[in-house]
C-alpha positions in Angstrom: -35.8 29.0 14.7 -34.5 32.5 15.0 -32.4 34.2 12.4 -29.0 33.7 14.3 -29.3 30.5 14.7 -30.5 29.4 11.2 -27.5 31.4 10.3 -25.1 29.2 12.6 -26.5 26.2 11.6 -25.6 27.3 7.7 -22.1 28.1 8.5 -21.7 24.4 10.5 -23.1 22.9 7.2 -21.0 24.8 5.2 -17.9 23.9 7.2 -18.7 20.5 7.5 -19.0 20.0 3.9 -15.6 22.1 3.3 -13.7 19.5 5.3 -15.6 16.2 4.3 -17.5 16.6 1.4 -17.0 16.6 -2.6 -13.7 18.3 -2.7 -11.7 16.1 0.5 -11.6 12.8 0.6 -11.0 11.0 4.4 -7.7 9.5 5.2 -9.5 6.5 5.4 -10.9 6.0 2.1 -7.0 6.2 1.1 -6.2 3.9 3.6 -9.4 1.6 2.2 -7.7 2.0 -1.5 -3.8 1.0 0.0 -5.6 -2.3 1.0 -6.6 -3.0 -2.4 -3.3 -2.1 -3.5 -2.2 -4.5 -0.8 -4.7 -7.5 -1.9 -3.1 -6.8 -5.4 0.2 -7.4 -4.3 -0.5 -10.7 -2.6 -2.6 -12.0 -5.6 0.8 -11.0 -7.6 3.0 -12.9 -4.9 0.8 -16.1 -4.9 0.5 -16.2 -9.0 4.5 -15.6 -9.0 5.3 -18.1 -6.7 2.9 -20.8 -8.8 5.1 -19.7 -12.0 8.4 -20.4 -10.1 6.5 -23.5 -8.8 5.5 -24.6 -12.4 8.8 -23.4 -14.1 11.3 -26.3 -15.6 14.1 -24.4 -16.1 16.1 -21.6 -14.5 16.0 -19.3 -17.7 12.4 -19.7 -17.2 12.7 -19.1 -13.9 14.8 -15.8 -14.2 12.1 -14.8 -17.1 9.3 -15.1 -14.3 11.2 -12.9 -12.1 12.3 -10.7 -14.6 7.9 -10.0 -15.5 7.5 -10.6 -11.7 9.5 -7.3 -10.7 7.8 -5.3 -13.8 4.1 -5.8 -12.4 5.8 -5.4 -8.5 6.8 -2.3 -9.9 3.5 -0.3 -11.0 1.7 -2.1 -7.9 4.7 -0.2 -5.8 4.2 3.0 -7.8 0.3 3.0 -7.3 1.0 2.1 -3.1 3.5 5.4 -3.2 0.8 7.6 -5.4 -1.7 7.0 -2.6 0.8 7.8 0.4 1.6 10.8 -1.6 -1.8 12.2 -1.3 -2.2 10.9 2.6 0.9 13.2 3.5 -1.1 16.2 3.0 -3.7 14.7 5.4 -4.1 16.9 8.4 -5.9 16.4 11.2 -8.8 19.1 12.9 -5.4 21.2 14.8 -3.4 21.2 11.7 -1.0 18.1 12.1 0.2 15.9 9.1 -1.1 12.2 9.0 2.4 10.6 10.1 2.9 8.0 7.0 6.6 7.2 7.9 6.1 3.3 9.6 4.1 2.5 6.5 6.3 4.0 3.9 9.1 2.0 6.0 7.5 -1.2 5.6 7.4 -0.3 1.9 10.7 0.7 1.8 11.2 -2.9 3.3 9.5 -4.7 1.0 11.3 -3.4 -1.9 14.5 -4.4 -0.6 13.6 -8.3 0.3 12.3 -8.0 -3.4 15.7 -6.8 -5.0 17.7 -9.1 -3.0 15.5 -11.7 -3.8 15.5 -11.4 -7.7 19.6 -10.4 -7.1 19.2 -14.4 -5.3 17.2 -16.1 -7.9 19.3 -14.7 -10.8 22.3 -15.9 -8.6 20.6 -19.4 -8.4 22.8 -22.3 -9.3 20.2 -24.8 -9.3 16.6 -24.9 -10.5 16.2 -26.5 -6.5 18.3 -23.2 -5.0 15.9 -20.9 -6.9 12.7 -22.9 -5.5 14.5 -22.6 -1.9 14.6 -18.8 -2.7 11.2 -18.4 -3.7 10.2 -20.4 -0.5 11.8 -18.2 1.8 10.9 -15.2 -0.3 7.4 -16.1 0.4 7.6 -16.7 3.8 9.0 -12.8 3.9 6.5 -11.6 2.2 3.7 -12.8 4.1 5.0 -11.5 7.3 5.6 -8.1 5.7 1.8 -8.1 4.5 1.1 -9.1 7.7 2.8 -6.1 9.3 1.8 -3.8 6.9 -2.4 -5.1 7.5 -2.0 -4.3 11.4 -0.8 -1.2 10.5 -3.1 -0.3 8.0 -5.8 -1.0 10.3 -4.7 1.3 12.4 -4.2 4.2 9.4 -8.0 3.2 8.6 -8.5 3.8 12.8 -7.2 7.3 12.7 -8.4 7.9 9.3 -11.7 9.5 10.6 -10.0 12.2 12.6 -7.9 13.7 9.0 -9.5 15.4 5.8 -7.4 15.1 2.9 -7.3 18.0 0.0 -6.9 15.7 -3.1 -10.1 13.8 -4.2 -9.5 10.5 -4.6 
């Protein structure tokens, strides 16, 4: 191999391992860690609705909401702490890694949860409350459901951004 090209080659390794390596992380390993966040979240929703199920009382119904929303909350602030650091994503001509339908789902999300505690500490009847928590549910499954698809296709376009913060 002549000088020139040995030379080449060192730069395109170089380069390479400037946009991919050690110091940049993939969009799609952040994409990889919001699932997680996302599997946390259902496994949250599920054990919430079996304390709602299991409660005898609306007091202790209200307390389960009341713990519900506290652990909702840090899994919400981990979710936004990731799609922080995808928004300085750019892909190979520059462009920003477009996080807005995501953040809107999540945006979403939060607001069937406040209405919904707003509902269940509104509940007149331990019955009313497991209505809520039933519909609630049934909300929140279709929202993870949305945010999966899309998600699937952050993970998709992942490979085609680099990422400045390390995961």
């Amino acid at each position: 191999m002549k000088a020139y090209q040995l030379c080449a080659l060192g730069l395109l390794a170089a380069a390479v391992s400037a946009c991919g390596g050690d110091d940049a992380s993939m969009m799609a390993d952040y994409a990889q860690d919001l699932g997680r966040h996302l599997d946390e979240v259902q496994a949250e929703h599920k054990a919430h609705s079996s304390d709602v199920a299991a409660a005898s009382d609306l007091e202790s119904i209200r307390r389960a909401e009341d713990d519900h929303r506290q652990r909702m909350d840090l899994h919400m602030s981990q979710t936004d702490m990731v799609m922080g650091h995808m928004m300085s994503c750019t892909d190979a001509r520059g462009r920003h890694f477009d996080g807005e339908p995501f953040a809107g789902m999540m945006h979403g999300m939060r607001s069937e949860c406040d209405d919904h505690r707003t509902a269940m500490h509104g509940a007149a009847t331990i019955d009313a409350a497991r209505t809520e928590e039933s519909h609630h549910q049934d909300a929140m499954r279709d929202r993870h459901d949305k945010m999966r698809g899309q998600l699937g296709m952050m993970i998709g376009q992942g490979s085609g951004f680099n990422c400045p913060h390390p995961m």
